[in-house]
C-alpha positions in Angstrom: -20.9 -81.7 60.6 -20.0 -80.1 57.1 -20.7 -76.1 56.9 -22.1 -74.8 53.5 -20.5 -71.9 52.2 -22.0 -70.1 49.3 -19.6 -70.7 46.0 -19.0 -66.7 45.4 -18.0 -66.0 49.2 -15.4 -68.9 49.4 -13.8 -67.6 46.6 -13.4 -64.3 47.3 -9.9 -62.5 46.7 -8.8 -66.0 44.8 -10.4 -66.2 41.4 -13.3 -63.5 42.5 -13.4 -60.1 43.1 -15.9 -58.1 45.6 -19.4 -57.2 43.8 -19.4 -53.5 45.7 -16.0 -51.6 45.4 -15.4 -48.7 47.5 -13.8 -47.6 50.8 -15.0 -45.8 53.7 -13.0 -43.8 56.5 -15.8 -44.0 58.9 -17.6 -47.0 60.3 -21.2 -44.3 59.6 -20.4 -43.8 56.3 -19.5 -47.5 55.8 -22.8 -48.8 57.1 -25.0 -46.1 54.9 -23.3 -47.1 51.9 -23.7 -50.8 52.8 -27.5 -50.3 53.6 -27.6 -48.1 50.0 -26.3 -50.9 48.5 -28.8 -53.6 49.7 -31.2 -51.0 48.8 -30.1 -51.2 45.6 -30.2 -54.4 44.8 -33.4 -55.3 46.3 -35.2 -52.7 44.0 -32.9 -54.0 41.0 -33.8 -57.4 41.6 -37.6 -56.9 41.5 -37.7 -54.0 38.8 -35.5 -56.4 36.4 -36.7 -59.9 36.9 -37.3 -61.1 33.2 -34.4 -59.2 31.9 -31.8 -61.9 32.7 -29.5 -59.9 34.6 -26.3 -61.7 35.6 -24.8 -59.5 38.0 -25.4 -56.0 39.4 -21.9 -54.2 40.7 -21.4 -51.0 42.6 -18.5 -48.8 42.9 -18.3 -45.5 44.7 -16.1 -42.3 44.2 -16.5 -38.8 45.9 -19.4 -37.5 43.6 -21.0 -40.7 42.0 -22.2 -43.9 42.4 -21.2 -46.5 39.4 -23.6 -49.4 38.9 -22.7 -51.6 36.5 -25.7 -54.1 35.1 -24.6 -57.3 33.1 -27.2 -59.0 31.0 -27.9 -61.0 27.9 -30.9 -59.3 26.9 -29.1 -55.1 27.3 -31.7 -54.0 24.9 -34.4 -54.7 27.8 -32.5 -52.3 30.1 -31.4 -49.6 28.2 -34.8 -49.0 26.0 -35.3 -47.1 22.9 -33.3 -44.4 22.4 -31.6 -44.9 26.0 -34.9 -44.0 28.0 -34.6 -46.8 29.8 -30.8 -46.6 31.5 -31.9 -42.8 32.4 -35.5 -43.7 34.0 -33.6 -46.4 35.7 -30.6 -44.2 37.0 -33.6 -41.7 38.3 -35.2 -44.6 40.0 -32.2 -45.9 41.6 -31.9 -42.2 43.1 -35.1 -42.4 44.6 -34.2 -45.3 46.1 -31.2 -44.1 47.6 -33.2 -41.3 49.3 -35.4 -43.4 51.6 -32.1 -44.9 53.3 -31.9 -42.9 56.2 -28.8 -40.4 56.6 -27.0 -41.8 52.7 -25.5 -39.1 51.1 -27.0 -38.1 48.1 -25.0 -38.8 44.9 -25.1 -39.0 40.8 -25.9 -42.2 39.8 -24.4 -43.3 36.9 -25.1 -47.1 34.8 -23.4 -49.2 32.4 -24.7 -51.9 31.1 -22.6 -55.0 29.8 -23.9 -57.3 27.6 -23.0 -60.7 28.3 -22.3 -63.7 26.2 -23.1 -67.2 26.1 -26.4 -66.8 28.2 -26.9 -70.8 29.2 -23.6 -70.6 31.0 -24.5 -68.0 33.2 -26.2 -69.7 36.6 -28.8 -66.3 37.6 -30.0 -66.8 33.5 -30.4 -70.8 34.5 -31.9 -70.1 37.4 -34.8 -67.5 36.0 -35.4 -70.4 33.1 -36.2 -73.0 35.5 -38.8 -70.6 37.7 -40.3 -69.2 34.5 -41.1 -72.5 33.6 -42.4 -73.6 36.6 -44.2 -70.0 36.6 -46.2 -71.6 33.0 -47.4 -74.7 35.0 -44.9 -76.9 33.0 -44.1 -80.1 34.7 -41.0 -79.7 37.2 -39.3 -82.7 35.9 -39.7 -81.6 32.4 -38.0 -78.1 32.8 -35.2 -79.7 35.1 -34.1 -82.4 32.1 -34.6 -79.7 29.2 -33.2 -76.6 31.1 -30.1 -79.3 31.9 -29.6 -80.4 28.7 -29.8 -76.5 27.4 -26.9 -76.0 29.6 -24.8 -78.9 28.7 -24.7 -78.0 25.4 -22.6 -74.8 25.7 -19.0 -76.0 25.2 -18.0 -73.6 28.3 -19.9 -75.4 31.0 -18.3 -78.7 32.6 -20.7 -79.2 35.1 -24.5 -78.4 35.9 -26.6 -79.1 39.5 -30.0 -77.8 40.0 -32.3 -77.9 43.2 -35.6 -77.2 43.7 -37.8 -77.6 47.0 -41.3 -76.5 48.0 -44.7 -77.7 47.2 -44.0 -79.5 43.9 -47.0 -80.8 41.7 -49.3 -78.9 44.0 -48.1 -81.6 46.7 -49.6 -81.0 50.5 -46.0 -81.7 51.6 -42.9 -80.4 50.6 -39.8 -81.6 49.1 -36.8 -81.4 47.3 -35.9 -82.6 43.5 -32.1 -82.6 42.1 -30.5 -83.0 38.8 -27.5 -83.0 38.0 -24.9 -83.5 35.3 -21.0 -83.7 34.6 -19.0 -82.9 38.0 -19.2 -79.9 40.5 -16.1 -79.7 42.5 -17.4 -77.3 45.0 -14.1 -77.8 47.6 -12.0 -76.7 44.7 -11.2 -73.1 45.3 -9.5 -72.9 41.7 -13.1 -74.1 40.2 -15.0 -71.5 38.6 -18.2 -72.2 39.9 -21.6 -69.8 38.9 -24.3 -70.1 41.7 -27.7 -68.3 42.4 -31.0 -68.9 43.8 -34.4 -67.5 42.4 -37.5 -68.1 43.5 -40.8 -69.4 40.9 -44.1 -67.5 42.7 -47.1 -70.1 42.3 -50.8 -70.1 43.4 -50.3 -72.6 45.8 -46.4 -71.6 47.4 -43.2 -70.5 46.4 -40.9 -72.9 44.8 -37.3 -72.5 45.7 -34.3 -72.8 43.0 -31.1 -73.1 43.5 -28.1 -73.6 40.3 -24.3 -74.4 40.7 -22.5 -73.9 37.0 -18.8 -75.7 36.9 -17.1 -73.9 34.0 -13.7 -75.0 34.1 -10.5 -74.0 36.7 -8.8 -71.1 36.7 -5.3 -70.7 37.0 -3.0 -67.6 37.7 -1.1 -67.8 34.8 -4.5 -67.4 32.9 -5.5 -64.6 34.4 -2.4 -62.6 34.5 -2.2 -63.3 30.4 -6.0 -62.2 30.6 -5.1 -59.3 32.1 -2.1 -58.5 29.6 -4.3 -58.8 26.6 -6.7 -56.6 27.6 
């Protein structure tokens, strides 16, 4: 029997780094800032669905929490004038005072714009359930959404899943697509995945996207690291 492990996880401290960076002396201090953290990105992930947010990073010092919002659409986020980043930062505040026992801290975001939309699998995924969201037909949005993808020159490889109640079906099932190769065993392979979910009158329609952009070697990233 094969185990699956989620792309990000298996490549952590290889060709990925952590998504929440910060240390913690004491194991009650360590589980506030862990619950904070899921706090955070439950609230972030229902107050910016639509805004095609990549990735949502934390970091922590004494006085401030960091959180660090990539998208390809930053003018969403940040508003006119920068009223949105500061309503947000209040928001995420409030957030962090209904975890029991957190510490209260400044919260401080930065928003990254992020290029090349098509190649990034949370963007992939939101275009497939916003389709499916407009009653398009599933098999339609798979085979364009694909074909969007496979025209960027940095993607290698494209998979995408769905499974529920498709067509309005009594009984649910499970569609794939996929083009080009996704080596999933290849720890070097710099896989994008994420899941998102398409809310329809009759059931929820899971999605699921794996994005194979190419390997990535040390050499590469130590001459990344030097140019910047």
């Amino acid at each position: 029997m094969t185990h699956t492990v989620h792309p990000y996880a298996h490549r952590l401290g290889i060709i990925r780094d952590w998504k929440s960076r910060w240390f913690s002396k004491s194991p009650a201090k360590y589980r506030q800032n862990v619950c904070v953290d899921a706090a955070i990105r439950r609230f972030l992930k229902k107050r910016l669905r639509g805004a095609y947010v990549t990735s949502v990073e934390i970091e922590r010092n004494e006085k401030s929490v960091r959180v660090i919002v990539k998208t390809s659409r930053p003018g969403l986020v940040i508003g006119r004038g920068g009223e949105g980043s500061t309503k947000l930062s209040k928001e995420i505040e409030a957030v962090m005072r209904t975890v029991p026992h957190a510490e209260r801290k400044a919260v401080r975001i930065d928003i990254e714009e992020v290029r090349s939309p098509e190649a990034q699998a949370p963007v992939v995924a939101y275009m497939v359930a916003e389709g499916l969201e407009k009653r398009q037909t599933f098999r339609r949005v798979l085979k364009q959404t694909v074909e969007k993808v496979m025209a960027n020159r940095d993607v290698q490889g494209v998979r995408i899943a769905i499974a529920g109640r498709l067509g309005g079906a009594e009984m649910s099932r499970t569609e794939e697509i996929k083009r080009g190769r996704v080596p999933l065993q290849t720890l070097r392979a710099d896989i994008d995945f994420a899941r998102e979910q398409a809310y329809l009158p009759y059931g929820v329609i899971g999605v699921k996207v794996w994005i194979y952009r190419g390997n990535i070697f040390a050499d590469e990233k130590q001459s990344a690291k030097s140019a910047q």
